[in-house]
C-alpha positions, 0 to 999 in steps of 0.5 A: 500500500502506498505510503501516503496519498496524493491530496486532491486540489480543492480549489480544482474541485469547485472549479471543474466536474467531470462527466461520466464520459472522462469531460471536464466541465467548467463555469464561464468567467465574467458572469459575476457582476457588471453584467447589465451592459451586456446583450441578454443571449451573451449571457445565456450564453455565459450562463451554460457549461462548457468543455475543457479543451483536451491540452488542458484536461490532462492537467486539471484531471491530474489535480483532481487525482483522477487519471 
């Protein structure tokens, strides 16, 4: 057995989900506040999750110690 085990990113955690197909999901930024200028579908836009892109994946899977 492994002597100590590797703790998960917490931050990573609340940031990112992962989908039952190996996705990593992410909020949108800038949805916050200062958003009454903006147009009414950019936000809608905003407000959906998106996919990670596959060079950065590999990177978040591994702070959230799922390989």
């Amino acid at each position: 057995m492994a002597k100590c085990k590797m703790k998960v990113s917490k931050t990573a955690s609340k940031r990112f989900k992962i989908t039952k197909n190996g996705k990593v999901m992410f909020n949108h930024a800038r949805t916050r506040h200062t958003t009454g200028k903006r147009r009414r579908s950019a936000l809608r836009v905003l407000r959906k999750k998106d996919a990670l892109a596959k060079g950065d994946e590999k990177r978040v899977k591994r702070l959230l110690g799922v390989k």
